[in-house]
N, C-alpha and C positions, 0 to 999 in steps of 0.2 A: 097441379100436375105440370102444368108446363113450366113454372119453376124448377120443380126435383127435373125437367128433360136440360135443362140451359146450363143446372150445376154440371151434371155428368156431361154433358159437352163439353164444358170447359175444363173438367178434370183429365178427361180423353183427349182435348187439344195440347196442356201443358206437356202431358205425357207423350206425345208425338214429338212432340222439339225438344226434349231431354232426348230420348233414345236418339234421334236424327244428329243433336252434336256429339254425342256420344260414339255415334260409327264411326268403323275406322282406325279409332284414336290406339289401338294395338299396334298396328303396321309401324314397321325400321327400316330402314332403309340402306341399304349396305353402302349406298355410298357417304363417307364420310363429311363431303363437301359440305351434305345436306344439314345444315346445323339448325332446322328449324326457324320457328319466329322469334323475332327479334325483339317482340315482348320479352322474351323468358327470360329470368334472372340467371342464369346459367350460359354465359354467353361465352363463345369458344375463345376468346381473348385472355379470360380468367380460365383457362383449364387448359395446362400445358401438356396435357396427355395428348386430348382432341386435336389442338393445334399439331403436334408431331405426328398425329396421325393422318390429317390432311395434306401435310406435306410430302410424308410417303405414297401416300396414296397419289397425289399429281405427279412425283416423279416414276413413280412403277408405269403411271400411262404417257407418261413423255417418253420412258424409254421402248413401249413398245409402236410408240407412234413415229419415233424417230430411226430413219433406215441409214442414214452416212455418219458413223460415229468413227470416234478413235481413242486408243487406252491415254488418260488424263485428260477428256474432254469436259465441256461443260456440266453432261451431265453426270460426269465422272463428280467433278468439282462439289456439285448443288448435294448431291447424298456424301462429301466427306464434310461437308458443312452441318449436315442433319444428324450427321453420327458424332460427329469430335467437338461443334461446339455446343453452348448449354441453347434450352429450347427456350425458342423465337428469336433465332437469327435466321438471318436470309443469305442467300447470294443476291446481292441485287440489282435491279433492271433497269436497263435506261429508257428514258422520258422521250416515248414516240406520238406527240400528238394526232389526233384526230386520225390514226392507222389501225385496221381490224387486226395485221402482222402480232404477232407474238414478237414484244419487245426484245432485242436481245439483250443477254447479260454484259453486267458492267465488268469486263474481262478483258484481258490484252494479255495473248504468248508471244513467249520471246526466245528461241533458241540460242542458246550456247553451247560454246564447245565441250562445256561440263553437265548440259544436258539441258531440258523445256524446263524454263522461268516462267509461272500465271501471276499475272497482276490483279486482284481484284476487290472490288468493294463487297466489303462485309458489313450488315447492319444488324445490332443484338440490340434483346431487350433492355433496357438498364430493371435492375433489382435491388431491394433493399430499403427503397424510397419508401412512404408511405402513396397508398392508391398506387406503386406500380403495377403495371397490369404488362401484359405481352404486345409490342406492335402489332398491326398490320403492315404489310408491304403497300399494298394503295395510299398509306396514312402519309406514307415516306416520301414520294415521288411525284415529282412534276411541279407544277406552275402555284396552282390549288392550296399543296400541302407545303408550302416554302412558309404559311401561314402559321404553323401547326406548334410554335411557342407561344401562340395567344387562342389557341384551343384549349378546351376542356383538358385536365390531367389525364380523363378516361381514357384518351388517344393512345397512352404508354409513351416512353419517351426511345426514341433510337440512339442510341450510340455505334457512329459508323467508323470503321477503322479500314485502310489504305494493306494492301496485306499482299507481301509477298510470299509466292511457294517455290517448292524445286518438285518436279514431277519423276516419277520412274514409273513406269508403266499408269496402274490407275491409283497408283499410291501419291499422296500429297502429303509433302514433309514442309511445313511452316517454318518462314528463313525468319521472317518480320513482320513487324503490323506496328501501323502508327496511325492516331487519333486523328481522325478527322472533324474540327470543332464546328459539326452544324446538326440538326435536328429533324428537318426535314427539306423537302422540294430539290431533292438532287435531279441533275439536268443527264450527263452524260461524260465522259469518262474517254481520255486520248493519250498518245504516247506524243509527245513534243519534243523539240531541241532545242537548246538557249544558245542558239550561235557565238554570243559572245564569249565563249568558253568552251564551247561544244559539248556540251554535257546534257543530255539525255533527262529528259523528268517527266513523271506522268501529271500530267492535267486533269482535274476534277470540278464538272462545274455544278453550282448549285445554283436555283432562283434563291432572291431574299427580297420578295417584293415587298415587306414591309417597309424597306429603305428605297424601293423600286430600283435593283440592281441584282448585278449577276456578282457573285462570287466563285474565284477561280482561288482553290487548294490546289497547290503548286508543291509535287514532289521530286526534288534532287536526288537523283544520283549520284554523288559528288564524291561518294567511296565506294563506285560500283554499283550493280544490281542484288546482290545478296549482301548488303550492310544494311541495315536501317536508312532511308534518304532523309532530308533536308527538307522540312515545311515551309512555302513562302505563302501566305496570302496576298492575291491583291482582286479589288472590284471594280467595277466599273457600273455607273448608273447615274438617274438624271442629276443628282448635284454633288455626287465623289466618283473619286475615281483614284488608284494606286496604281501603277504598273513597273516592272520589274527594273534594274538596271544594276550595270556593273559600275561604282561608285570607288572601289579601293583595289580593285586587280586581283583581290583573290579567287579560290573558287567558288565564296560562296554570295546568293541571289543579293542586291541589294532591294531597296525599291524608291519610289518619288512620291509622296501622298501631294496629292492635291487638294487645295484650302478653297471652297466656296463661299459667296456671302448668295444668302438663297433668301427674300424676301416674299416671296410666293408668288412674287411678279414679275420678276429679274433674278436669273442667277450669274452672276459673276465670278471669272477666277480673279483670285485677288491676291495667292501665293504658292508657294512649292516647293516642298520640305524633303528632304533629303535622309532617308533609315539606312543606317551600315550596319552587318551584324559582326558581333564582337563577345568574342568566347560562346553565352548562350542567349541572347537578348539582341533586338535590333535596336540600337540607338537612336535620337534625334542626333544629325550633324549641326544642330544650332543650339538645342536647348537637352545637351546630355541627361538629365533627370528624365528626362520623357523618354519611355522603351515599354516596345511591346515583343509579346513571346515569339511570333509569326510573322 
């Protein structure tokens, strides 16, 4: 007897903890954010529906959370980004460490007399690879993710582009957009002037701590704010360094690469080489064969 009581115990206990994980497991959740656990093979990275429906859903409560707006604002901007380009691009944000603030976007307006110019970083999926998958915006930004070319593929790969608008009301007309060559750990985003020439460019800084340096995508204006600009890179970090200069009088950037001997115990400068650009390529001024595109 007290055998046949211990079986049916135990068939009544197993029975308890099915039904117990079993509750519940009906309930949805209207908010979209809520994508579950991160066990599930169904992860909103791979589901470009999900993903564009998350993003609408944050910007419907941005705009009712947001009270001082104006026609071709940012939030104007973030929904022609969600509608006009293909899904999982972002507008994106700059790298405010250790602040609870809602980072702002990486955006610079600019009036003219023919009407509001936005400056802004756009970062899209790339597609067509094998394993691509859709960013995240976290994946992309900051110190962390400047790492994120020696990350797993799963991460999806970003392709950030430099992208000029002309505004009319909250309508955005696309002038230009030029490649920005980096992948993740972007820093922050400014409007600068190259005094030597006085010509106007916007500065894009990214971390590349695998080289322990910052990277500065340098864009010329050099035929105005509605042409296409002018990419100059230059870095700076513990044993390189580039920076810009006027080398032959035109208008366009030159720059000075510096030559380290870095034995892990000493670094030395040891020379300093000279790039002029010339039709589409920056040349060596010593060793012409050697040219880079930026």
């Amino acid at each position: 007897m007290k055998l046949k009581y211990f079986i049916l115990f135990v068939i009544f206990y197993a029975g308890a903890i099915h039904f117990a994980g079993c509750g519940g497991s009906d309930s949805v959740s209207d908010d979209p954010t809520d994508v579950g656990s991160t066990a599930s093979t169904d992860l909103v990275e791979d589901q470009p529906d999900k993903d564009l429906s998350i993003q609408e859903y944050n910007l419907a409560k941005r705009k009712r959370q947001t009270k001082n707006r104006f026609p071709g604002d940012t939030i104007d901007l973030i929904e022609a980004v969600i509608k006009s380009y293909p899904k999982g691009s972002y507008l994106v944000k700059e790298d405010i460490p250790n602040s609870s603030d809602i980072p702002p976007a990486a955006v610079i307006y600019r009036s003219e007399s023919s009407g509001k110019l936005v400056f802004a970083l756009i970062a899209t999926s790339r597609e067509g690879m094998e394993r691509d998958r859709l960013i995240e915006i976290k994946n992309v930004i900051g110190y962390d993710q400047s790492f994120i070319d020696y990350d797993s593929t799963r991460l999806g790969t970003a392709l950030f582009f430099m992208t000029g608008f002309q505004t009319e009301g909250r309508n955005f007309t696309r002038l230009w957009e030029k490649y920005t060559p980096s992948h993740g750990g972007f820093r922050a985003l400014s409007m600068q002037n190259w005094a030597a020439k006085n010509i106007p460019y916007v500065k894009v800084d990214f971390y590349f701590q695998p080289r322990n340096s910052t990277e500065y995508f340098n864009y010329f204006f050099v035929d105005g704010f509605k042409s296409k600009p002018h990419l100059l890179l230059t870095y700076e970090g513990v044993n390189q360094k580039r920076i810009m200069t006027d080398a032959n009088g035109d208008k366009y950037p030159d720059y000075i690469e510096f030559v380290y001997r870095d034995n892990d115990t000493i670094i030395t400068l040891i020379d300093t080489v000279t790039y002029i650009w010339m039709d589409s390529l920056y040349v060596n001024t010593r060793y012409p064969e050697k040219v880079t595109r930026y």
